[in-house]
C-alpha positions in Angstrom: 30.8 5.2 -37.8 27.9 4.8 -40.0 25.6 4.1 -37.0 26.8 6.6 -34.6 26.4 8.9 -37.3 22.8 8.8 -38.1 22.2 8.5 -34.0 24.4 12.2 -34.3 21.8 13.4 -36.8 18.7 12.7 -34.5 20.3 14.4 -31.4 20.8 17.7 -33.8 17.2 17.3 -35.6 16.0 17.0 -32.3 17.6 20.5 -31.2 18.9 22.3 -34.5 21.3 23.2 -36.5 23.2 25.7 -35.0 25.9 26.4 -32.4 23.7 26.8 -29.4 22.8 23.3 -29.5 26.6 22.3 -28.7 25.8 21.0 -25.2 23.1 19.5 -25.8 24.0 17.6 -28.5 27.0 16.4 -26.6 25.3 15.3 -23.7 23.1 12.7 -25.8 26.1 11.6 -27.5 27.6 11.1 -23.8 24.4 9.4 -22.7 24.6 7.1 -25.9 28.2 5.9 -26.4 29.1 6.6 -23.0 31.8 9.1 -24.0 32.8 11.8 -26.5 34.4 9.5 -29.4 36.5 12.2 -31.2 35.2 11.1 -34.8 31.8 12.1 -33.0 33.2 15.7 -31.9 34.7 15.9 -35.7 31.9 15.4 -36.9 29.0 17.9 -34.5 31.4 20.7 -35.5 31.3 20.5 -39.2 27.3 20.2 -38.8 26.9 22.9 -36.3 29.7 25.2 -37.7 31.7 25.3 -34.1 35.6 25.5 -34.6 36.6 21.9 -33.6 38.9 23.9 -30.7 35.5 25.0 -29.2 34.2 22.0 -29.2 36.6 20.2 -27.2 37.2 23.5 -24.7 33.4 22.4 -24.2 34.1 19.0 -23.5 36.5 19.1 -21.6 36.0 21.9 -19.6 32.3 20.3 -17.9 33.3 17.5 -15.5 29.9 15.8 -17.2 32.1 14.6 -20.5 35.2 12.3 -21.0 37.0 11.5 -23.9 38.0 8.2 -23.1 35.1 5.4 -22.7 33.1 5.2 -19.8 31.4 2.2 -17.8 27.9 1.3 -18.1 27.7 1.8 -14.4 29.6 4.9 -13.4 30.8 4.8 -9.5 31.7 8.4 -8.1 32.6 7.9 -4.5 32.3 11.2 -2.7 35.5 12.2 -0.8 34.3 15.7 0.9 34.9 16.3 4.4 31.7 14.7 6.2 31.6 11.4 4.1 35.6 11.2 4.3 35.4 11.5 8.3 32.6 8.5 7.8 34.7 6.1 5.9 34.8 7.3 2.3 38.6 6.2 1.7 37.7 2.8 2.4 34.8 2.5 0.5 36.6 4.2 -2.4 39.1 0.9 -1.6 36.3 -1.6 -1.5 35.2 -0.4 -5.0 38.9 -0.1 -6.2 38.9 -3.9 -5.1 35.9 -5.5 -6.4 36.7 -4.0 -9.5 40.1 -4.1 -9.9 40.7 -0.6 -10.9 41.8 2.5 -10.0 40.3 5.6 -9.7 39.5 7.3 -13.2 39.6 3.5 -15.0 37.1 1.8 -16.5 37.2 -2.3 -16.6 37.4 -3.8 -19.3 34.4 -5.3 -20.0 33.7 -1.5 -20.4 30.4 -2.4 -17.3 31.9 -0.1 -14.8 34.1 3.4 -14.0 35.4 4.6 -10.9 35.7 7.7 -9.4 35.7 10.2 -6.9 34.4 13.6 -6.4 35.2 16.6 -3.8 31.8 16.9 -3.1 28.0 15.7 -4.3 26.6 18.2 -1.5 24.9 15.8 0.5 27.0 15.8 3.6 24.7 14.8 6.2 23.5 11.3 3.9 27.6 10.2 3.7 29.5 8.6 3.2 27.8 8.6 -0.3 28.2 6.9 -3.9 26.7 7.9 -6.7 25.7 5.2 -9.2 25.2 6.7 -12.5 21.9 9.1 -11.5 21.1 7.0 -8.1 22.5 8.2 -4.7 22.9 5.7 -2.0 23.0 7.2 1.5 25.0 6.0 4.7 27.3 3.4 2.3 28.9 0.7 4.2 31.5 -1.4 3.0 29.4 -4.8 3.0 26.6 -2.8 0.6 29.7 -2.1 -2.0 29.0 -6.2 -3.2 25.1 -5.8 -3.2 25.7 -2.6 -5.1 27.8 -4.5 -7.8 25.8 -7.4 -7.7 22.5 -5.4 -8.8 24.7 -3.7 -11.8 25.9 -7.6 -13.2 29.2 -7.8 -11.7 29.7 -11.6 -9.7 
């Protein structure tokens, strides 16, 4: 915890000591572990002086942070209306496949997570899936393999 503690204590130098900079301390401890490690929350409440209950009502309230370790490569498959009329569903079940998850798991080798959304609002691109920041428009089942290929997965 040594490590992830000085990386803790850039992220608040870099937006101050004080309980405004919640989020955004969370968010690079999201981006840099790939989840909110609970010894991390402990630990961003003492320094900013937020009640531990705050914190976690923070992190769990934005759909952004998880508690529980996340992929390398997060996978959201959109499920709204237009892209579920497209195919979504057996996209979702490609992905589900390949990886040999389910929705809301991460695999073991802690490279990818899975899951789905309502909507990403941009219905007239789906079906769509979200790779960590990158959209990819019109998916089709046989681009699910090149998708995972590109990310390390055989």
């Amino acid at each position: 915890m040594e490590r992830e503690t000085a990386k803790i204590d850039e992220f608040i130098a870099r937006y101050g000591l004080h309980q405004g900079a919640l989020i955004q301390v969370l968010q690079d401890i999201q981006g840099e572990f790939h989840y909110l490690p609970r010894e991390a929350l402990e630990y961003v409440s003492e320094k900013l002086g937020t009640p531990l209950a705050v914190a976690y009502n923070v992190a769990t309230f934005y759909n952004v942070f998880s508690l529980q370790p996340k992929g390398q490569n997060h996978i959201c498959v959109c499920m709204g209306t237009a892209c579920h009329v497209r195919g979504a569903q057996s996209i979702l079940d490609k992905f589900r496949r390949e990886l040999k998850i389910e929705v809301g798991e991460t695999t073991d080798d802690l490279k990818y997570s899975l899951d789905k959304v309502a909507c990403v609002g941009a219905c007239a691109l789906g079906p769509i899936v979200v790779e960590n920041e990158t959209y990819h428009a019109h998916m089709k089942l046989d681009k699910v393999g090149k998708l995972l290929k590109r990310g390390g997965r055989k």
